[in-house]
C-alpha positions as CSV (number, residue, x, y, z in Angstrom):
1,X,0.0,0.0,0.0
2,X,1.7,3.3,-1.2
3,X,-0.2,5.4,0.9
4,X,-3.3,5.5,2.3
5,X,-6.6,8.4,3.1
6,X,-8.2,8.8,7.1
7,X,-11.7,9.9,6.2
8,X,-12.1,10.8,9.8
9,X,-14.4,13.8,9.1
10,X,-17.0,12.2,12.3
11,X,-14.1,13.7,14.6
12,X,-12.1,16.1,13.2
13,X,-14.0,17.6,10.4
14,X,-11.1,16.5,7.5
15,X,-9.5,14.0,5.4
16,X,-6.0,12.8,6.1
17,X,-3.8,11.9,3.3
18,X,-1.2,9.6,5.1
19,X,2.3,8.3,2.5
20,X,2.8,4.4,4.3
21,X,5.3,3.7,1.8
22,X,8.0,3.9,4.3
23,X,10.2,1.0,4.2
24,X,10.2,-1.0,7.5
25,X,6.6,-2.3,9.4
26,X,3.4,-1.2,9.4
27,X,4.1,1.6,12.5
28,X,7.2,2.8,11.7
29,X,5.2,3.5,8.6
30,X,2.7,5.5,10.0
31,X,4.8,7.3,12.4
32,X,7.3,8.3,9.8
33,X,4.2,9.6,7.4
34,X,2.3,11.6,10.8
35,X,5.3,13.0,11.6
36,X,6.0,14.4,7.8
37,X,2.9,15.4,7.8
38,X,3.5,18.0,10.6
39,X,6.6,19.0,9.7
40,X,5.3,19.8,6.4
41,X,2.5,22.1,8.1
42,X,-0.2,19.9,6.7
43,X,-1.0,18.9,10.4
44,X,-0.5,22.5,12.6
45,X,-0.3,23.4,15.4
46,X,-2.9,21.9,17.9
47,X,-4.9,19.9,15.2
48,X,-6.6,17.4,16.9
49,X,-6.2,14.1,15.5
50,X,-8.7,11.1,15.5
51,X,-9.4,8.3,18.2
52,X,-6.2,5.4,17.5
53,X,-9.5,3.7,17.0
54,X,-11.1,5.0,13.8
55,X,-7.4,5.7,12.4
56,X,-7.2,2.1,12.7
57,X,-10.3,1.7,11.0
58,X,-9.5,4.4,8.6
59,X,-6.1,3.1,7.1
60,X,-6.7,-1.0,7.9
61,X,-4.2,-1.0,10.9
62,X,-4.3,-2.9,13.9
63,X,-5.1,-0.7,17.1
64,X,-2.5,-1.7,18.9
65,X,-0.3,-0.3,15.7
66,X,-1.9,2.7,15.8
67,X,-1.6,3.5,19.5
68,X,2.1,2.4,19.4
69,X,2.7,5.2,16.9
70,X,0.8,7.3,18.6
71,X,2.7,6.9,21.8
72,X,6.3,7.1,20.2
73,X,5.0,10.7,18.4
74,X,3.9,12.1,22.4
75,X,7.4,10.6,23.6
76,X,9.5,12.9,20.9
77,X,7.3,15.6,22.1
78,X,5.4,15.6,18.3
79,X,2.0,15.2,20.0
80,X,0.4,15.8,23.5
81,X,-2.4,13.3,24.9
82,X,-4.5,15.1,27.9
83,X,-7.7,13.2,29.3
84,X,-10.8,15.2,27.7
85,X,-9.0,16.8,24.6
86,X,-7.5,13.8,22.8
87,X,-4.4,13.8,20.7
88,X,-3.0,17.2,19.3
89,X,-0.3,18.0,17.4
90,X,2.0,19.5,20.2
91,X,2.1,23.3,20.0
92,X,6.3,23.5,20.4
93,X,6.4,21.2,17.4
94,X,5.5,24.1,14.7
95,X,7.6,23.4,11.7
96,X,10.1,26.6,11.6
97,X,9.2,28.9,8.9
98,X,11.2,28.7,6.2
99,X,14.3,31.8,5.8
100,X,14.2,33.5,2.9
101,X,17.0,36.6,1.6
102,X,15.9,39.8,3.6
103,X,13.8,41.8,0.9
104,X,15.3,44.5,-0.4
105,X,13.9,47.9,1.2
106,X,11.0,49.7,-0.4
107,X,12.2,52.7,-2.4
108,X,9.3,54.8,-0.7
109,X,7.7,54.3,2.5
110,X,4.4,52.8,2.1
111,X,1.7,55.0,1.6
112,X,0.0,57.5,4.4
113,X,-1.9,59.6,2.4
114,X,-4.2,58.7,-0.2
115,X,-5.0,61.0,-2.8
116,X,-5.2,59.4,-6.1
117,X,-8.6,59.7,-7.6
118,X,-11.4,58.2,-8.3
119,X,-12.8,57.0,-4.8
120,X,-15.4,58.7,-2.8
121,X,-15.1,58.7,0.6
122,X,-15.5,55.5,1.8
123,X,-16.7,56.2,5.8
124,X,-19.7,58.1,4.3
125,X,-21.3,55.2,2.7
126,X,-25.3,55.4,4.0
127,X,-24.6,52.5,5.7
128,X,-28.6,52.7,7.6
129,X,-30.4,53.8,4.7
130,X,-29.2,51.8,2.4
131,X,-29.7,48.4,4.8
132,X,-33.5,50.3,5.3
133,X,-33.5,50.1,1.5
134,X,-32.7,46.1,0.9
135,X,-34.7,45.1,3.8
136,X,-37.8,46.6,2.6
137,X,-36.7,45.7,-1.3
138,X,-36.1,42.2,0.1
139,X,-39.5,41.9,1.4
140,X,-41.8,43.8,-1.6
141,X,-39.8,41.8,-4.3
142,X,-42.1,39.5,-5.8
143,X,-41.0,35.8,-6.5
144,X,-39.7,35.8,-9.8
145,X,-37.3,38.0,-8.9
146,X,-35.3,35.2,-6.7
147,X,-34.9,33.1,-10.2
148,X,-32.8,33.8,-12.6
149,X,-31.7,37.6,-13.6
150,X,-32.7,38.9,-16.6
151,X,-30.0,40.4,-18.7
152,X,-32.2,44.0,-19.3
153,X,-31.9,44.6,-15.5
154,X,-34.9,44.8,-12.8
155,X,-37.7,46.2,-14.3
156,X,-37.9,48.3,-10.7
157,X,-34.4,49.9,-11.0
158,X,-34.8,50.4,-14.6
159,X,-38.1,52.9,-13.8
160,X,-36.5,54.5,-10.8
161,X,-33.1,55.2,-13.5
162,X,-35.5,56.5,-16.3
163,X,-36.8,59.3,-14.2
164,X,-33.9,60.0,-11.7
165,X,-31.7,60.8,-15.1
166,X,-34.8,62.6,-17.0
167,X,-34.6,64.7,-13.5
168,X,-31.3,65.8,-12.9
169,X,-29.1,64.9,-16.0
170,X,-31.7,65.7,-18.6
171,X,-31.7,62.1,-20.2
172,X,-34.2,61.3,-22.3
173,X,-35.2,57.4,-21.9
174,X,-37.9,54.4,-21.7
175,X,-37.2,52.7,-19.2
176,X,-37.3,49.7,-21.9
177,X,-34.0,50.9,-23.5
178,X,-32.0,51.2,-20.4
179,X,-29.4,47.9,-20.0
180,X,-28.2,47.0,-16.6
181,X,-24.5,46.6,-15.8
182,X,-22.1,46.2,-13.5
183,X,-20.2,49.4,-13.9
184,X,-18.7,51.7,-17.1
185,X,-15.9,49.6,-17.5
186,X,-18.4,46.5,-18.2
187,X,-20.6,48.3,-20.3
188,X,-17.7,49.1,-22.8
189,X,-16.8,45.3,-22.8
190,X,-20.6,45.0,-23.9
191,X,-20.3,47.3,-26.6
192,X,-17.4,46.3,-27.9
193,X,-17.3,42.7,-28.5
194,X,-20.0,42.2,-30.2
195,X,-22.1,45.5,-31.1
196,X,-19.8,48.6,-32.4
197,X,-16.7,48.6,-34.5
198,X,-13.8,50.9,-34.3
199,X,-11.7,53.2,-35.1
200,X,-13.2,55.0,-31.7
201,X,-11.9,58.9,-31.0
202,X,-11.0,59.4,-27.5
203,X,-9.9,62.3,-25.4
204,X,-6.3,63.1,-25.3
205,X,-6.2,62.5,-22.0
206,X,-8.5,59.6,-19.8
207,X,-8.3,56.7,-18.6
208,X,-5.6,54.2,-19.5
209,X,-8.2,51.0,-18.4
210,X,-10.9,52.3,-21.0
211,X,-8.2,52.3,-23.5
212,X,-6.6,49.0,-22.7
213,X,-10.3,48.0,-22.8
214,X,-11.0,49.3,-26.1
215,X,-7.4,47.7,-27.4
216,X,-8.2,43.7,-26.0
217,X,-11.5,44.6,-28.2
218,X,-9.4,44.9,-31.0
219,X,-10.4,48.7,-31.4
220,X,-7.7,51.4,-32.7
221,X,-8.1,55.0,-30.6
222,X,-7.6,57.7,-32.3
223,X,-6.6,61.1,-29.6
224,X,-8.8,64.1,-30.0
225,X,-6.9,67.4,-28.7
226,X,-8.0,68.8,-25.9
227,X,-8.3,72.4,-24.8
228,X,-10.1,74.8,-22.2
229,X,-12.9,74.2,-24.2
230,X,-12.5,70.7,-23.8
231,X,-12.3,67.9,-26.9
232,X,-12.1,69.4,-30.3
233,X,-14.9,67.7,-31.9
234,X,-14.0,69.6,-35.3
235,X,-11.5,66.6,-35.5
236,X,-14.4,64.2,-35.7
237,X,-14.7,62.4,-39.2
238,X,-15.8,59.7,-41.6
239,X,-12.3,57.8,-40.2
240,X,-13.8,57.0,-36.6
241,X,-17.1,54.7,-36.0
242,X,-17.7,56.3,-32.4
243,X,-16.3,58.9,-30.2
244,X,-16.2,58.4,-26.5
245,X,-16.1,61.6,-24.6
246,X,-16.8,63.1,-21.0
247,X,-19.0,66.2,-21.5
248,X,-19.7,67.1,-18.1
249,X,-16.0,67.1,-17.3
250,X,-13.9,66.2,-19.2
251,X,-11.3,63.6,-17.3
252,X,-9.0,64.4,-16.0
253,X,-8.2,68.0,-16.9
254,X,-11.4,69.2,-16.0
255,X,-13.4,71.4,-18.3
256,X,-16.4,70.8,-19.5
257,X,-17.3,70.8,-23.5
258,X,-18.3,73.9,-24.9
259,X,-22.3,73.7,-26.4
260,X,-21.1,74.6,-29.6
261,X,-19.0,71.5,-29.9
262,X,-21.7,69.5,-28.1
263,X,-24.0,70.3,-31.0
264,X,-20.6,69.4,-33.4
265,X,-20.2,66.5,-32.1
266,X,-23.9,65.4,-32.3
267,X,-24.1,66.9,-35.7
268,X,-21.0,64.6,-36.4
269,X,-22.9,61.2,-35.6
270,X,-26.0,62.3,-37.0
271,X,-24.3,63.5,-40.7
272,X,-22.2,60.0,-40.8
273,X,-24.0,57.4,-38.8
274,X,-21.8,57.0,-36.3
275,X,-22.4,57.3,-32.4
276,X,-21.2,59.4,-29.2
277,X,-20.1,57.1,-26.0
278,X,-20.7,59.6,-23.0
279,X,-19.3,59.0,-19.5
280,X,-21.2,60.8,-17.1
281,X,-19.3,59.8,-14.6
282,X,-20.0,62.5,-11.8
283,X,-22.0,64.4,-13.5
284,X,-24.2,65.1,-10.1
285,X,-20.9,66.7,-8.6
286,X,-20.9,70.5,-10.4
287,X,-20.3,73.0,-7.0
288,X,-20.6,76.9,-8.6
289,X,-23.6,76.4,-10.4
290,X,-26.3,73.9,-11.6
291,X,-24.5,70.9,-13.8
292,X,-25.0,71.2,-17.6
293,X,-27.5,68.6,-18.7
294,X,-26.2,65.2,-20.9
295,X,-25.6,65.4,-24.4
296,X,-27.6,62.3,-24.9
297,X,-30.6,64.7,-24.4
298,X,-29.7,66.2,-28.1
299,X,-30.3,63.3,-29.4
300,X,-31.3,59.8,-27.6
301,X,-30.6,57.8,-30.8
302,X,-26.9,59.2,-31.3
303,X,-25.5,59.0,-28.2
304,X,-25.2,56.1,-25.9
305,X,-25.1,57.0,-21.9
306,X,-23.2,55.2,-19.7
307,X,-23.0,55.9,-16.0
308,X,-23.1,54.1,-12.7
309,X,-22.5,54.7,-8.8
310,X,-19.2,54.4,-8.2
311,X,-18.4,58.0,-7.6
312,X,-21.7,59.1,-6.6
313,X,-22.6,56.1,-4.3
314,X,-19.7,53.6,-3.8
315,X,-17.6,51.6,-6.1
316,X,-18.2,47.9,-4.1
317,X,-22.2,48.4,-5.5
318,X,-21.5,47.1,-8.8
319,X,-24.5,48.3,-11.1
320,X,-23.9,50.8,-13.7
321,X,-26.8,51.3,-16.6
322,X,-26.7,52.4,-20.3
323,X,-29.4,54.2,-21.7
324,X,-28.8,52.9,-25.5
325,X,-30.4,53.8,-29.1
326,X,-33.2,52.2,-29.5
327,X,-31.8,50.0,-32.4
328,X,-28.8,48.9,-30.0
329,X,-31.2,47.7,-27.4
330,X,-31.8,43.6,-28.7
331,X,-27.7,43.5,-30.1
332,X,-26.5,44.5,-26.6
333,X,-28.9,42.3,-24.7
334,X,-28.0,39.3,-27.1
335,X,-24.2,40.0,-26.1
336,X,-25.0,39.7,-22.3
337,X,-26.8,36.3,-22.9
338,X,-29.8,35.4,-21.8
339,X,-29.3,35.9,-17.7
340,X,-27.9,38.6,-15.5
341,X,-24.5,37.3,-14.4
342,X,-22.6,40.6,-13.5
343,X,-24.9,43.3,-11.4
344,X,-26.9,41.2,-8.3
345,X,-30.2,41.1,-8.5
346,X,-31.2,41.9,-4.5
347,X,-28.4,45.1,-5.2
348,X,-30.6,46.4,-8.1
349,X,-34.1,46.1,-5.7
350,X,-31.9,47.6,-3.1
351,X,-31.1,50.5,-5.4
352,X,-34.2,51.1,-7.1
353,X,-36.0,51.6,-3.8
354,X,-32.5,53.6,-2.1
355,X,-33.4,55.9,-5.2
356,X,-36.9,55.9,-5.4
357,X,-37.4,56.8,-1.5
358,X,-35.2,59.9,-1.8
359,X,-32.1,58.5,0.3
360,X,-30.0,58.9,-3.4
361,X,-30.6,62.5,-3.8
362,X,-29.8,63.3,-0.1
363,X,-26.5,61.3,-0.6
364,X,-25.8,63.1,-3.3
365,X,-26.5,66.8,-1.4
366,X,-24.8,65.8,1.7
367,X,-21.6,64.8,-0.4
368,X,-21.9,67.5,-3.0
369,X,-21.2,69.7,0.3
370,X,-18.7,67.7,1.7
371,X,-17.0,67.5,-1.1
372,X,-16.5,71.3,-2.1
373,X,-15.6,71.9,1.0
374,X,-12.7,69.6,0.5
375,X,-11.9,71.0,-3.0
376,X,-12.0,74.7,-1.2
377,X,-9.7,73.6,1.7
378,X,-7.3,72.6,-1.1
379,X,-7.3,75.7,-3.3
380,X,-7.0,77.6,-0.2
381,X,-3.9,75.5,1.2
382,X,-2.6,75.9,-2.0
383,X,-2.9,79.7,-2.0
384,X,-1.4,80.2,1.1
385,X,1.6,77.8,0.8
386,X,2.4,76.5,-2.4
387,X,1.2,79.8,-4.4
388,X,2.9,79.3,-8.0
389,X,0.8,76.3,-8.3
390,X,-2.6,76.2,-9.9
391,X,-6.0,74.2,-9.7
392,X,-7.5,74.2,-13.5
393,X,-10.8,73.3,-14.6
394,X,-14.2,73.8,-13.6
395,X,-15.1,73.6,-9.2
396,X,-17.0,69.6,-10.2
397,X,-16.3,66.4,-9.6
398,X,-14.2,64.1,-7.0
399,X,-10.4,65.7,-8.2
400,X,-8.7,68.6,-9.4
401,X,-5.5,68.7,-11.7
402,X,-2.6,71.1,-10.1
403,X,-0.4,72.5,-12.7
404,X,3.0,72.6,-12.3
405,X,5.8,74.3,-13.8
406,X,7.0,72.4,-17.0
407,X,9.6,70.0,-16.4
408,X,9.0,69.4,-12.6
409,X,5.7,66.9,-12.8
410,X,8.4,63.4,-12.1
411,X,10.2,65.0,-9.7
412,X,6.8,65.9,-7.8
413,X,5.6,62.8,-7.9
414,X,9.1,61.4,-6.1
415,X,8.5,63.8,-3.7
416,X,5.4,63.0,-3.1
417,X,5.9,58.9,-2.9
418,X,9.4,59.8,-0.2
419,X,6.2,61.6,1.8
420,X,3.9,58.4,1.7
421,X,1.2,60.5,-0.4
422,X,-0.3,58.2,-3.2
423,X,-0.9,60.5,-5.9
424,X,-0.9,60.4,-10.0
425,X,0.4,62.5,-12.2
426,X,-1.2,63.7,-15.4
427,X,1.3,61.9,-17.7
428,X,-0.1,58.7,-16.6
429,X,-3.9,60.1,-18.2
430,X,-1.9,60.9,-21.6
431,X,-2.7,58.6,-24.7
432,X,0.6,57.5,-26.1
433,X,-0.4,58.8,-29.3
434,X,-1.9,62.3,-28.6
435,X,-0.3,65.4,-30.2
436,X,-1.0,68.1,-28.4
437,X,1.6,69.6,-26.6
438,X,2.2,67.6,-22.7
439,X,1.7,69.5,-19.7
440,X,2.9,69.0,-16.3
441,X,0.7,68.3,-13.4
442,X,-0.8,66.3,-10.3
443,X,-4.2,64.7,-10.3
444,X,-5.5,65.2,-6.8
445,X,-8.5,63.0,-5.6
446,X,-9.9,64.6,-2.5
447,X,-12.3,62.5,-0.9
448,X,-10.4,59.5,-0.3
449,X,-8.4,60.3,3.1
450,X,-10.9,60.0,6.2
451,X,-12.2,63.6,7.4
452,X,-9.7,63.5,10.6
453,X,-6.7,63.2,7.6
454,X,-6.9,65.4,4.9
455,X,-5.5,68.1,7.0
456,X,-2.6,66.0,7.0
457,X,-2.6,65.3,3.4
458,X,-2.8,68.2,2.6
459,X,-0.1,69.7,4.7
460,X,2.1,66.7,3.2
461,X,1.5,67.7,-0.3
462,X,1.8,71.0,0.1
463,X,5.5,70.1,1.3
464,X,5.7,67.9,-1.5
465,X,4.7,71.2,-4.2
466,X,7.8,73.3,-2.8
C-alpha cells in the first residue's frame, strides 16, 4: 500500500492523506508519514487528531499499531495526549518557517496619504439607509425576482433610473432601453465585442483601463486634442465609428465641452452614422452652479449613456446602466446572454428603492457639500503655501489637476511617494499617441483620506509642491 486516506471527518471535520510507503513495518510507517505530515505544516499546530481507534479503522491498521505510533510521536514531544481533549499536534512542534533573503527595502515608505482619484469617501457610505432600503426591497420583491436575472436589468431599478436621469441629467429614456451593468468599465466590454466597431476617437487624455479595454477589443483609438474648451470635436470624421467623450467634465483635466462643440459632435454622428459614447461619470458633482445637462438629451438615438454609482454612491455596488439607441437595445442584450450574471439582483431592488425613497438625492447633497468643501480647503492650502501652483478646470467632480511648472511633474511625484502620499500624475492620463503639446501636473483626488486626515494630506502635499 503506497499510501493511504483517514476519512475521519466524524471527529475532526477532514480527510488525512497519510504516504505508508516507508520501508520497515506497518508503525514505523505510520509514524514516519504523521510525523512528515507536521513538519510539512499539513497537520499545525494543535490539530486534533482522530481516536487510534477509527485511524485504525480508517487506514486498515491494527489498534495496537496505531496506539504504538501514537505513543512514540507524544514521547518525541510531536504530540500531546490530555484526558478530555485527545491527541493534538504538540504546539512547540511548529515546523520553523522557512528563511528567505531579507527583501530588499521599499524605495518609498508605504503610503500615508491617499490622494489618487477616483474614490469617494469610503466612511460616508449610508450605511442605515441603504440596509433600510434592501430590507424593505427584500420583502416587496415579488417571487420571480429570486430566479434567474434577466440580462435587461430589474424592471424596478430600470423605472427608478429612467426618471432619476430625466430629473437631474436631462436624459431622455424608456425605461425599456435602459441595459443594466455592473459598472462603465463593463458596459464598454458589452459594446465592444460584439455590437460597435472601431476606429473609436478618444480624449487626449483619460483613462488608460478604458483604453486597454478598447485595445483587448481589438479597437484602434484615435486622440482628439484637448483644450479649455474641452475635446475638439471639429476633428471628428468619416475615419472613426464612435467617439467616446466626458462632457460634463472632461477627465481628468477638467473642463467641461463647450455647447457649440456639443451640437458638433452630435451633428458629427448624425451626418455620418456613427455614435457618441458619453461618460457621465460625476456628473451630479458640479459645486458653482447647476450641472450642464447630458448630451444624450440632443439626441437619444446618437449617443449612448453610460453611468453608474461608483463615484456618486460607492464603487463595491456594482451596477452601472446604459441608456442605448433604441436599435442597439436587442444587439446588446443578445451579447450579455440570456441571464444577468454581472450586477446582483437583490443590489438592483436595493437601489431602485435607495433611489426611489429619496435616500439617493440626499447622498448626493450631503456629499456634493462635503466635497467642495474639501476641493475649497485645497485651493486655499494651496494659495497660502504652495502659491505658483494652480488648480485648473471647472469647481465639479471628485479631483482637481494642479499645474505645475514644466519640467517638474516626475520629480513631484518622487516627492510626493518619499512623503507616503499616493498621488498620479497627469502623464499617466496621456494617450501615447496624442499630439497636443504635454503639460505638467498632479491629479488630486480629495475625498479618499478619512475627514480626521486630509489636513494632513494636505499639509504633506503642500511640502511635497515646494
Amino acid at each position: 500500500m503506497a499510501s493511504s486516506w483517514a476519512n475521519s471527518a466524524a471527529s475532526t471535520g477532514s480527510d488525512l492523506h497519510l504516504d505508508l510507503s516507508a520501508p520497515g513495518s506497518r508503525r514505523s510507517a505510520l509514524t514516519a508519514a504523521l510525523r512528515e505530515a507536521i513538519r510539512s505544516g499539513r497537520l499545525p499546530s494543535g490539530a486534533k487528531l482522530p481516536p487510534y481507534r477509527s485511524l485504525a479503522a480508517d487506514l486498515g491498521l491494527a489498534r495496537n499499531t496505531v496506539a504504538a505510533a501514537y505513543s512514540e510521536l507524544i514521547a518525541e514531544g510531536w504530540l500531546t495526549a490530555r484526558q478530555g481533549s485527545g491527541t493534538r499536534v504538540a504546539r512547540r512542534a511548529e515546523p520553523p518557517r522557512r528563511t528567505s533573503r531579507p527583501a530588499r527595502p521599499p524605495k518609498h515608505p508605504a503610503p500615508v496619504h491617499d490622494l489618487r482619484q477616483g474614490q469617494p469617501e469610503s466612511s460616508s457610505f449610508p450605511r442605515t439607509a441603504w440596509a433600510a432600503s434592501a430590507r424593505r426591497s427584500l420583502h416587496t420583491a415579488p417571487n420571480e425576482a429570486f430566479g434567474p436575472g434577466d440580462p435587461h436589468g430589474r424592471p424596478e431599478l430600470r423605472r427608478a433610473l429612467a426618471d432619476y436621469l430625466a430629473r437631474v441629467r436631462g436624459v431622455r429614456a424608456e425605461p425599456e432601453r435602459i441595459v443594466i451593468c455592473s459598472g462603465f468599465a463593463h458596459g464598454l466590454e458589452l459594446l465592444f465585442n460584439g455590437v460597435l466597431r472601431g476606429p473609436v476617437a478618444v480624449e487626449s487624455y483619460g483613462l488608460p483601463f478604458h483604453r486597454r479595454l478598447l485595445t483587448d477589443a481589438g479597437v484602434r483609438t484615435v486622440p482628439l486634442t484637448l483644450d479649455e474648451h474641452g475635446a475638439r470635436t471639429d476633428e471628428l470624421d468619416s475615419r472613426v465609428r464612435a467617439a467616446l467623450l466626458t462632457p460634463a467634465h472632461q477627465f481628468p483635466t477638467g473642463g467641461p465641452l463647450h455647447a457649440e462643440r456639443r451640437a458638433a459632435a452630435v451633428d458629427w454622428a448624425r451626418t455620418t452614422g456613427g455614435l457618441l459614447l458619453e461618460d457621465d461619470y460625476d456628473g451630479e458633482f458640479r459645486y458653482d452652479r447647476e450641472p450642464v445637462g447630458a448630451v444624450q438629451g440632443l439626441d437619444p438615438d446618437r449617443v449612448v449613456y453610460l453611468g453608474s454609482v461608483s463615484k456618486s454612491l460607492s464603487p463595491a455596488v456594482r451596477i452601472g446602466w446604459m441608456v442605448l439607441p433604441e436599435h442597439l437595445v436587442e444587439e446588446v442584450l443578445a451579447v450579455k446572454g440570456t441571464r444577468e450574471r454581472w450586477a446582483s439582483v437583490l443590489d438592483q431592488l436595493a437601489l431602485a428603492d435607495f433611489i426611489e425613497s429619496g435616500h439617493y438625492d440626499r447622498h448626493v447633497r450631503r456629499m456634493r457639500q462635503r466635497y467642495r468643501r474639501r476641493r475649497d480647503q485645497l485651493l486655499a492650502v494651496l494659495a497660502e503655501h504652495a502659491p505658483h501652483v494652480t488648480a485648473s478646470g471647472i469647481a465639479a467632480g471628485l479631483h482637481a489637476v494642479l499645474r505645475l511648472p514644466a519640467g517638474t511633474e516626475q520629480a513631484t511625484t518622487e516627492a510626493a511617494a518619499r512623503l507616503g502620499i499616493a498621488v498620479e500624475g497627469l502623464a499617466h492620463f496621456r494617450h501615447p499617441d496624442a499630439s497636443m503639446p504635454a503639460a505638467d501636473g498632479l491629479v488630486v483626488g480629495y475625498p479618499a483620506p478619512p475627514e480626521h486626515g486630509y489636513a494632513a494630506a494636505l499639509n504633506a502635499l503642500v511640502t511635497a509642491l515646494l
